[in-house]
C-alpha positions in Angstrom: 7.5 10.8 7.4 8.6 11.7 10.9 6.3 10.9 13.7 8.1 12.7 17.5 6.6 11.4 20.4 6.4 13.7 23.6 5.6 14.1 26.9 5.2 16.8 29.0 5.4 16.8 32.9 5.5 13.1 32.7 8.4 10.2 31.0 7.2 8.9 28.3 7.9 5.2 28.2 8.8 2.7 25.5 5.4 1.1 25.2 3.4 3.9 25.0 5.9 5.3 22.3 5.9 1.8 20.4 2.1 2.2 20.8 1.2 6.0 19.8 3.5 4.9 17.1 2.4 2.3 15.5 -1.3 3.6 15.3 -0.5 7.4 14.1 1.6 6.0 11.2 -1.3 4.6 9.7 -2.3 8.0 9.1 -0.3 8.3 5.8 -3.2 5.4 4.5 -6.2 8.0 4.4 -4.2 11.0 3.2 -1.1 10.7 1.0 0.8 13.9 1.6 1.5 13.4 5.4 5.1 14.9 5.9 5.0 15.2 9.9 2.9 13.7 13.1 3.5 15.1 16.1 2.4 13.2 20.0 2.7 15.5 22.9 1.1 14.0 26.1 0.5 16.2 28.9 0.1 15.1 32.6 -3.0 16.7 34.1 -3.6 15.9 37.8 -5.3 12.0 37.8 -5.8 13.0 34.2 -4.0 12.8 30.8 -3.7 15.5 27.5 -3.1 14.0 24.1 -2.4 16.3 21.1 -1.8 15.1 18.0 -0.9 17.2 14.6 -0.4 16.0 11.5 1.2 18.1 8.9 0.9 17.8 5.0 1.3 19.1 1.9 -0.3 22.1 1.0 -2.6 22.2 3.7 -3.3 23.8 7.5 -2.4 21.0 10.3 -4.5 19.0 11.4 -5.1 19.2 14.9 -7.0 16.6 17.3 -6.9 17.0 21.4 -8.3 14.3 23.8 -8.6 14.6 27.7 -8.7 10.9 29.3 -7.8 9.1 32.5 -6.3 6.0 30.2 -3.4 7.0 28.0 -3.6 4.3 25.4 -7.5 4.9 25.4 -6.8 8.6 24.2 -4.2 7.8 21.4 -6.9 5.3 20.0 -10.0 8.2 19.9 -7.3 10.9 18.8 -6.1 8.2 15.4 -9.9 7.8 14.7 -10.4 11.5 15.2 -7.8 12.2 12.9 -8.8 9.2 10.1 -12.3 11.2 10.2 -10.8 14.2 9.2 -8.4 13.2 6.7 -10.4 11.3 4.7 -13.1 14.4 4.6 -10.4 16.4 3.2 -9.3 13.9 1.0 -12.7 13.8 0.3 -13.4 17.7 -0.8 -9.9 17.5 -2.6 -11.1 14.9 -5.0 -14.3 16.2 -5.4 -13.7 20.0 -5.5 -13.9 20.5 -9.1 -18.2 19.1 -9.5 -19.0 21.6 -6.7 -19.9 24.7 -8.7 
């Protein structure tokens, strides 16, 4: 799995890299087929951007932005964002076949 960490309009430092991380790759824990996370923080006047996608298997990305004056604050809501919504599709993958 290959997580890229990136900033834009701003240098992204080694803690915040270590820390962004270290919490997105425990995404691969809710949903299995996780090939690719991408990080892009964005610099917005007193502001920051965070965008995180995750790509798997057989399946759109999923995409989760948050908008936040505290950087680290914004990777932690984006990696619960993004647990939600793995586990719901992991969710409606294993139970497709009862929903006739």
């Amino acid at each position: 799995m290959e997580i890229t960490v990136t900033g834009r309009h701003m240098e992204i430092t080694e803690p915040i890299r270590q820390y962004a991380q270290e919490k997105v790759g425990k995404l691969p824990r809710y949903f299995d087929r996780v090939q690719a996370i991408d990080v892009i923080a964005v610099k917005v006047d007193r502001n920051h951007e965070l965008e995180v996608i995750v790509r798997a298997e057989k399946t759109d990305p999923f995409i989760c932005r948050i908008t936040g004056p505290d950087l680290y604050a914004c990777i932690d809501e984006a990696v619960n964002k993004l647990e939600r919504q793995l586990t719901d599709h992991k969710d409606k993958l294993r139970n497709r076949k009862h929903n006739v």
